[in-house]
N, C-alpha and C positions, 0 to 999 in steps of 0.2 A: 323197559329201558331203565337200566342203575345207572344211579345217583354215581358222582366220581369220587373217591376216598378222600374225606379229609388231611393233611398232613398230619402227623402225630408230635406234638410239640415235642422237645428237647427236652429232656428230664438229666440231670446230673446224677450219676448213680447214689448210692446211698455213702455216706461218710465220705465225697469229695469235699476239697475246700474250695470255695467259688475265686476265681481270678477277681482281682482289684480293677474296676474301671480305670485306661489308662488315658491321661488328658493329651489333648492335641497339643502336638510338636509346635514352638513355636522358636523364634532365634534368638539369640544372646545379644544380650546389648553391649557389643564391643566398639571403644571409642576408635573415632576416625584418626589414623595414622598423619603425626605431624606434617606440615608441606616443608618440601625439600628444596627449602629457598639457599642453600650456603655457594651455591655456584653462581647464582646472580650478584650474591652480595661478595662472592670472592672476586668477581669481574668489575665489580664497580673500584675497588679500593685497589688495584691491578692498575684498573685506566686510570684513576684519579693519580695514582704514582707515576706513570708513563708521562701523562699529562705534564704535572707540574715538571720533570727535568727533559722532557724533550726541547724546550727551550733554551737549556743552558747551552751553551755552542763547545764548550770543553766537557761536558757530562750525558751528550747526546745520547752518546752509545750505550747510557744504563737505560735509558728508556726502551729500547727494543725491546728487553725479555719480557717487562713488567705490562707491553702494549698486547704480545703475543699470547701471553695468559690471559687478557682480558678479551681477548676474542675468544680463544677456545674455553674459557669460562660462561663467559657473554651467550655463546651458540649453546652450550650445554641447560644452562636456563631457561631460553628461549625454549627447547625441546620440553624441558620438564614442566614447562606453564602450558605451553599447548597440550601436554599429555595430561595435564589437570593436578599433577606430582606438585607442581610447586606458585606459589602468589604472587612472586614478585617480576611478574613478566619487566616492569619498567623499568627496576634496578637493574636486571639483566641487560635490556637494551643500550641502558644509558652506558653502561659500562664496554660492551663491547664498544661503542661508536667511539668513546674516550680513550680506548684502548687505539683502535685502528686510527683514530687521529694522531697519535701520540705516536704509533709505530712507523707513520708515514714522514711526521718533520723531524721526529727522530735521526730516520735513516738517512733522509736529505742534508742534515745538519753535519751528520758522522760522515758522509762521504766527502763535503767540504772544509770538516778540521781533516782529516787524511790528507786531503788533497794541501792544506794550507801546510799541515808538514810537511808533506814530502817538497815545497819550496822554502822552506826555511835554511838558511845559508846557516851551515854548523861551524864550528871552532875547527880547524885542520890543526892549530898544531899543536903540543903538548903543552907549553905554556897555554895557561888562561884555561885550557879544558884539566889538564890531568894534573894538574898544578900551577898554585896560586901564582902568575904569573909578577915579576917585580916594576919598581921603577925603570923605566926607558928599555922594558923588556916587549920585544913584537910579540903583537897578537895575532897570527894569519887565520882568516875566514877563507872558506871553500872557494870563492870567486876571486881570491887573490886580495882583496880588501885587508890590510895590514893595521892594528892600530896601536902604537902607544903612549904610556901616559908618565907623567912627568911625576917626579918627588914632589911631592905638599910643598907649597910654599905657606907660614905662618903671617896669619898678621896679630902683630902684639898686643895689638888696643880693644880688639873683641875676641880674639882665642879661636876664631876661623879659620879656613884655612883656603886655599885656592890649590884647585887640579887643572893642568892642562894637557888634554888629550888630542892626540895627532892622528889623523885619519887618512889613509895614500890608498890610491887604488894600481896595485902593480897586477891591473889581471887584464885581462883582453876586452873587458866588454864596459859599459857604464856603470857604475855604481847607484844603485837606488837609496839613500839616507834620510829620505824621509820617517820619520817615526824613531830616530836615537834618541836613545836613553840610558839615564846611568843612577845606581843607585848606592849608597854606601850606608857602612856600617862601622862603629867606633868601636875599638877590641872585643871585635864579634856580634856589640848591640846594634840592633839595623836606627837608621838613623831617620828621623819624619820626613818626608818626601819633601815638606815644605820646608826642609832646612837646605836642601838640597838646590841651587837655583844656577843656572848658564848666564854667565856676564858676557862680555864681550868676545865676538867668537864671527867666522867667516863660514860657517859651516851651510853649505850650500844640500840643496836637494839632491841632485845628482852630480856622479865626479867621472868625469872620463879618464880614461885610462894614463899612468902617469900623471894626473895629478894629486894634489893633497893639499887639505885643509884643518884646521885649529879649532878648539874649542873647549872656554874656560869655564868653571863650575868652584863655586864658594857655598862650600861646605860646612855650618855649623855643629861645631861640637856641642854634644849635650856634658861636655866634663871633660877634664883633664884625661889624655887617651893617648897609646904607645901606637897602635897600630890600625891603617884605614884601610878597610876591604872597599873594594870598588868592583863592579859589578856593571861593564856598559855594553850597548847593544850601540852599534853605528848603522839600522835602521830598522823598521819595526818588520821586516823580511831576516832577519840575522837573532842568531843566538847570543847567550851574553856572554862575552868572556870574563874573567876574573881576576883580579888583582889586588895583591897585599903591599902596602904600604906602610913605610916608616913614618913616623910622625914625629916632626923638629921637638925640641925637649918647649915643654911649657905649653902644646897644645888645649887647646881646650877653656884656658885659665883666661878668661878676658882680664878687664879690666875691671868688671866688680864682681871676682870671683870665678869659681870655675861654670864656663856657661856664660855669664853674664854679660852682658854690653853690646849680646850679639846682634847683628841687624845687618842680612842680607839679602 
């Protein structure tokens, strides 16, 4: 019985060059890619916008868009923090929630000034709306409510002046006057609301049809002044109409000075 052959080692022939022992492969130390937090944090400053003006009841309506980015900000977040893409899971929450609260009394808010214009009684007739309407010139509002208002009367000892405005309901139905107001302005400068004040006047809440009611207002000048813009609503349901007035010569000039002595 023979023995089994040896192997015969591996000899490199003569004049090879031997290969370089090659070391094990190992990875690159490449840094972890930033987290993709700008969708959380664009959701949050989205809602915080919506937020603060869905409250204003005339600025509702800009809060919508900024509520709507805050949600599809807010969800895009939320996807990238559970895919592990980004950190700021809470930012993103909070921002969507702020957004969808903000998009919700937003839209309630906007639906109710709509709804509160389209009952506002406008200006019908071309005085007061398309031009400055004058002394004992009618004002007609939409419901037939007719108003106007009288030449300044001066008083000479304080430089004041007195307006009295005439208010008739020639329409078919009641007139609502709760909430009139009137504001004026001396050759264009608007005048402090507190200079502005109603004296003696019959002016009732509601006016049925066919009738009409009075109502005087003592107007401080801040100076010597040609002309009085007047600007009144006959209820807080009604537009304002507009009126330019003359002013007696010496307006304005109390008795110590222009302005002075005034007190009404």
């Amino acid at each position: 019985m023979t023995a089994d052959p040896q192997p015969v080692p591996f000899r490199p022939p003569a004049g090879a060059v031997p290969l370089p022992a090659q070391a094990p492969p190992f990875p690159r130390p490449y840094p972890p890619p930033p987290p993709r937090n700008g969708a959380g944090t664009a959701a949050l400053v989205c809602g915080a916008v919506s937020a603060a003006l869905c409250w204003t009841f005339t600025l509702s309506a800009l809060a919508l868009l900024p509520g709507l980015l805050a949600i599809v900000f807010g969800a895009v977040g939320l996807v990238r923090a559970r895919r592990g893409t980004a950190t700021n899971r809470g930012v993103a929450l909070g921002g969507l929630w702020s957004g969808a609260g903000g998009l919700v009394v937003g839209a309630v808010l906007t639906w109710l000034f709509v709804a509160w214009l389209d009952e506002v009684v406008p200006v019908e007739s071309a005085a007061g709306a398309e031009y400055l309407a004058a002394a004992g010139e009618e004002v007609v509002f939409g419901d037939g409510v007719t108003v106007t208002v009288a030449e300044p009367r001066l008083d000479p000892f304080s430089g004041a002046v007195s307006v009295a405005v005439r208010v008739t309901n020639e329409g078919r139905g009641t007139a609502d006057l709760r909430g009139f107001d009137l504001a004026a302005a001396a050759d264009g400068e608007p005048i402090d609301g507190g200079d502005v004040r109603y004296g003696a006047d019959d002016l009732r809440d509601r006016l049925a049809p066919g009738e009409h009611t009075e109502v005087s207002y003592r107007v401080a000048l801040p100076g010597p002044a040609t002309y009085l813009g007047v600007d009144f609503s006959p209820g807080g349901d009604y537009e304002f109409g507009c009126w330019d007035l003359s002013l007696p010569g010496g307006a304005g000039a109390g008795a110590d000075g222009p302005g002075g002595g005034i007190d009404v």
